[in-house]
N, C-alpha and C positions, 0 to 999 in steps of 0.2 A: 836503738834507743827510743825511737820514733813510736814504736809497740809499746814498751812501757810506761811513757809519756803519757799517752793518751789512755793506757788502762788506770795507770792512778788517776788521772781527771774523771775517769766512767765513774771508778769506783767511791772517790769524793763527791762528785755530784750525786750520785745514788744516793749516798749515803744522806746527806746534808737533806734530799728529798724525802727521805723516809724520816731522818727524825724534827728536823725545820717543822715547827705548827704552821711558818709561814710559805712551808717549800711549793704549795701549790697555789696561795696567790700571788707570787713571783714566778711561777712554769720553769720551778727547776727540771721538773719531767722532760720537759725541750732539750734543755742540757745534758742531760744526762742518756736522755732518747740520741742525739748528735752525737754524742762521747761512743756511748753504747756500736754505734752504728760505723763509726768510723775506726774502733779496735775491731772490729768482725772484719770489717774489708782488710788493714793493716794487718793483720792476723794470716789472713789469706794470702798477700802478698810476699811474707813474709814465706811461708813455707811452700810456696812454688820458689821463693829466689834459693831455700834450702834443699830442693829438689833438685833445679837444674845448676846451683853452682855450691852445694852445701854447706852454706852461712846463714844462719838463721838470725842471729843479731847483729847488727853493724854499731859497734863502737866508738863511731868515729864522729868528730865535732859536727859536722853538716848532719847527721842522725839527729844529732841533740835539738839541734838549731830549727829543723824541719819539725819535730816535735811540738817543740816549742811553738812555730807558727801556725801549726796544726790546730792545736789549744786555742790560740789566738782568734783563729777564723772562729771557730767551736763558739767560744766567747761571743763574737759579733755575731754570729748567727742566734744566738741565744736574745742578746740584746736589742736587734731587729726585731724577734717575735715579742718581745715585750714591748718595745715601742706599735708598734700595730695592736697589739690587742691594749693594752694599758689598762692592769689593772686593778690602778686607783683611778682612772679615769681623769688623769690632771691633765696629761696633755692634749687629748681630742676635748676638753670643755674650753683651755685656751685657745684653742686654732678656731672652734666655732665664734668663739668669743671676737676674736679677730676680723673675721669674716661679715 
């Protein structure tokens, strides 16, 4: 479920990047480069576990849940690179501000 999970996330953020006017000053591309990157590994994992125990999808709640936390990370990894780069520039004009 874990493989699915994270291909519909690739495939929404893809998407959401290509037609969004705003998809590129938000770096959905991050998103979806992260999503993209993490169904190629999962993908692979996937069919060595169909190789040496012939089960290619695990159906089972802990799949889902892993999925799920997968996305999650995806998400904060996304959200870090917008907080570092920021770009409307609000929050590095507050912190200088600050300083």
């Amino acid at each position: 479920m874990w493989l699915l999970t994270m291909l519909f996330m690739a495939v929404m953020s893809t998407l959401l990047w290509y037609i969004w006017e705003k998809g590129d000053e938000y770096r959905v591309d991050i998103l979806a480069l992260v999503s993209w990157g993490t169904v190629i590994m999962v993908f692979a994992d996937h069919l060595m576990g169909y190789i040496e125990e012939g089960v290619f999808l695990d159906t089972s709640s802990n799949a889902l849940l892993l999925g799920f936390l997968l996305a999650t990370f995806a998400l904060m990894l996304w959200a870090i690179a917008l907080i570092i780069e920021d770009p409307k520039g609000k929050i590095w004009k507050r912190v200088r501000a600050e300083t």
